[in-house]
C-alpha positions in Angstrom: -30.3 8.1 -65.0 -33.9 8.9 -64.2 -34.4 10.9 -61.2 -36.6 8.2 -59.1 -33.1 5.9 -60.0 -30.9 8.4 -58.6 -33.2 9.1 -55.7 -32.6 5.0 -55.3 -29.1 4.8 -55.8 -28.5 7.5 -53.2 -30.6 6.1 -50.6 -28.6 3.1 -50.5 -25.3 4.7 -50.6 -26.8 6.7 -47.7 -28.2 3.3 -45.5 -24.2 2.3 -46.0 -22.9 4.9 -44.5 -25.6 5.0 -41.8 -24.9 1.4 -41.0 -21.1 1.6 -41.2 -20.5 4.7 -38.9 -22.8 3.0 -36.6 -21.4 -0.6 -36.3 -17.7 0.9 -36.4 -17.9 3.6 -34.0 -21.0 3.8 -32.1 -19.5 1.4 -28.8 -15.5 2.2 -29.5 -13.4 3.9 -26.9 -11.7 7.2 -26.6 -8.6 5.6 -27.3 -9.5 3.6 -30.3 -10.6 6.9 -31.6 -7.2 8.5 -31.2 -5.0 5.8 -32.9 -2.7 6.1 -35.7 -1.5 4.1 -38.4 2.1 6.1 -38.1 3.0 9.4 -36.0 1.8 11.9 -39.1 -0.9 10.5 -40.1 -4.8 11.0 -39.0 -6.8 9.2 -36.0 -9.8 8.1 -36.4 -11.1 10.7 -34.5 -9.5 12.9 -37.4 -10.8 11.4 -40.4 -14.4 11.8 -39.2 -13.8 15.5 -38.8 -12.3 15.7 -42.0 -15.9 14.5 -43.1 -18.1 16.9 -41.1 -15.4 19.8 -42.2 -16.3 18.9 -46.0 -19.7 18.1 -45.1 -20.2 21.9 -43.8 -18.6 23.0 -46.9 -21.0 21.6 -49.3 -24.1 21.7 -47.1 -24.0 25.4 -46.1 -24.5 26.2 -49.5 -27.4 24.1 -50.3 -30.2 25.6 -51.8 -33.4 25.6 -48.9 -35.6 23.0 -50.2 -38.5 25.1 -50.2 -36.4 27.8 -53.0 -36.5 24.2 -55.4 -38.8 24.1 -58.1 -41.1 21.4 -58.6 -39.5 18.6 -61.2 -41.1 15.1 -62.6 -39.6 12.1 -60.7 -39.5 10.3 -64.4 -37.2 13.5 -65.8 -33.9 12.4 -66.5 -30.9 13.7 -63.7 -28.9 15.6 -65.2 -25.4 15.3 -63.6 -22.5 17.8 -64.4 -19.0 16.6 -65.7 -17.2 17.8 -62.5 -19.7 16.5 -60.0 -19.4 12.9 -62.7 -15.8 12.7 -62.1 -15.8 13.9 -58.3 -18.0 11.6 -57.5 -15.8 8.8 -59.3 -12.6 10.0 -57.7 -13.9 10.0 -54.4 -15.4 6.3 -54.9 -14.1 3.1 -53.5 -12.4 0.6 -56.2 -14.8 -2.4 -56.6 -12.4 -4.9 -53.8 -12.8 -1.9 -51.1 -9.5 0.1 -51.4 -9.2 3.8 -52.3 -8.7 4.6 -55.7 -6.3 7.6 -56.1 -5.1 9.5 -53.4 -5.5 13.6 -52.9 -3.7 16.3 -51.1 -6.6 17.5 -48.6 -7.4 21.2 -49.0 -6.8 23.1 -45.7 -10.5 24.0 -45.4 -11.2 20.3 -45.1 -7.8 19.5 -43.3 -8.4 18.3 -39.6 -5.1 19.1 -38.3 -5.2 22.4 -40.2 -8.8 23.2 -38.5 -7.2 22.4 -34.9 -4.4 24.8 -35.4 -6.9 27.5 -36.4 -8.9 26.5 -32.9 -11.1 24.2 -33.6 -11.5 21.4 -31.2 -11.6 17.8 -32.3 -14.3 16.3 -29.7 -15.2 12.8 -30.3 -18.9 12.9 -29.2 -19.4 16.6 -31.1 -17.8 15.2 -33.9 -19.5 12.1 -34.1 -23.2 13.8 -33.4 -22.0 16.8 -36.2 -21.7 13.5 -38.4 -25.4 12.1 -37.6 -27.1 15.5 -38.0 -25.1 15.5 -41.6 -26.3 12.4 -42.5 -29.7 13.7 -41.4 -29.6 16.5 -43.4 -28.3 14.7 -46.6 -31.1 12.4 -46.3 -33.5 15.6 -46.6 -32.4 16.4 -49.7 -32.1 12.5 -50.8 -35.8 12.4 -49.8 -37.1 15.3 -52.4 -34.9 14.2 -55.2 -37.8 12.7 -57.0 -40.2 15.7 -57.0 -37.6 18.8 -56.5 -35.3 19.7 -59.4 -31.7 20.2 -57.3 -29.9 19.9 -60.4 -31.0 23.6 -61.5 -29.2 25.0 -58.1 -25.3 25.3 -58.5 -23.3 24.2 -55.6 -19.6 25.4 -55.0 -16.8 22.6 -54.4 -13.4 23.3 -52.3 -11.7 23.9 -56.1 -12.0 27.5 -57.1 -14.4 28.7 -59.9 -15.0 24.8 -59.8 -19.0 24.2 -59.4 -21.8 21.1 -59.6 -25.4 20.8 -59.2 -26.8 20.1 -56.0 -28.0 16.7 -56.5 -24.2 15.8 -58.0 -22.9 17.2 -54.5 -25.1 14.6 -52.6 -23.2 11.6 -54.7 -19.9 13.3 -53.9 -20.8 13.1 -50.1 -21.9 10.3 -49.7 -19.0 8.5 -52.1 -16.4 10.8 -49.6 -17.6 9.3 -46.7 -17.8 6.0 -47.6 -14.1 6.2 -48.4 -13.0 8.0 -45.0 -15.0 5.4 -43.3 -13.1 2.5 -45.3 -9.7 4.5 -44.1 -11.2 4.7 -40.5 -12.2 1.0 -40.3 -8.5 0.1 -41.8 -7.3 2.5 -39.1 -9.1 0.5 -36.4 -8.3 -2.9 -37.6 -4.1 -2.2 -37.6 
């Protein structure tokens, strides 16, 4: 895949998920935001921290755009194996379920982070959210001309690494499928 492609594919995953979190959760009430599908399982209001807590995992150790080299928007992307099959795993199947299922790690857990003391506030969470999205589409935005690929990016799996343009496609594919579980949340 050619970098301009990428760059392309990327923006529209990223006008989906803009689009999405808006219509689903821009007007709802506190109380939508709390429900559960069963007395163990996540709100809604959890499931978007979950995001913003993996989103902070990934994006804190970006590299600063202005440390990227320069790269030709016609090179080819190169994309790791792990990021590859990340991305995969964390993509919808074609009809809008989840593919497989995962055991969350407690860095990205939301009931985990609240027993350590972190608050889950709707309107913090949800303007956390935005300002990811914000800086996601940063990167997005330089894909063509700077060569992320070259700057190695740390996933929540030890010793486990991917480029920094695969972690944008792992993002994006992630919350795209917590906002699918959110919506089903919603809709029950």
């Amino acid at each position: 895949m050619k970098a301009q492609e990428a760059q392309a594919h990327l923006n529209q995953l990223w006008e989906k998920a803009q689009k999405q979190l808006e219509e689903l959760f821009y007007y709802r009430e506190e109380e939508d935001l709390k429900k559960r599908l069963a007395p163990n399982s996540w709100s809604v209001t959890e499931v978007l921290f979950h995001i913003n807590l993996l989103n902070a995992a990934y994006l804190k150790n970006m590299p600063s755009i202005d440390s990227l080299s320069k790269g030709n928007k016609e090179r080819s992307l190169k994309r790791s194996f792990v990021g590859r099959k990340l991305e995969k795993s964390m993509a919808l199947k074609p009809d809008g379920s989840l593919g497989r299922k995962f055991k969350t790690p407690s860095i990205s857990d939301p009931i985990a982070a609240q027993k350590r003391g972190h608050a889950a506030v709707e309107q913090v969470i949800f303007r956390e959210l935005v300002t990811d999205l914000k800086t996601i589409k940063q990167y997005i935005d330089i894909l063509d001309e700077k060569t992320l690929e070259k700057s190695k990016v740390p996933t929540l799996f030890p010793l486990l690494k991917v480029n920094a343009a695969d972690s944008l496609f792992i993002l994006l594919e992630h919350e795209l499928r917590h906002i699918a579980q959110a919506r089903r949340i919603l809709k029950a």
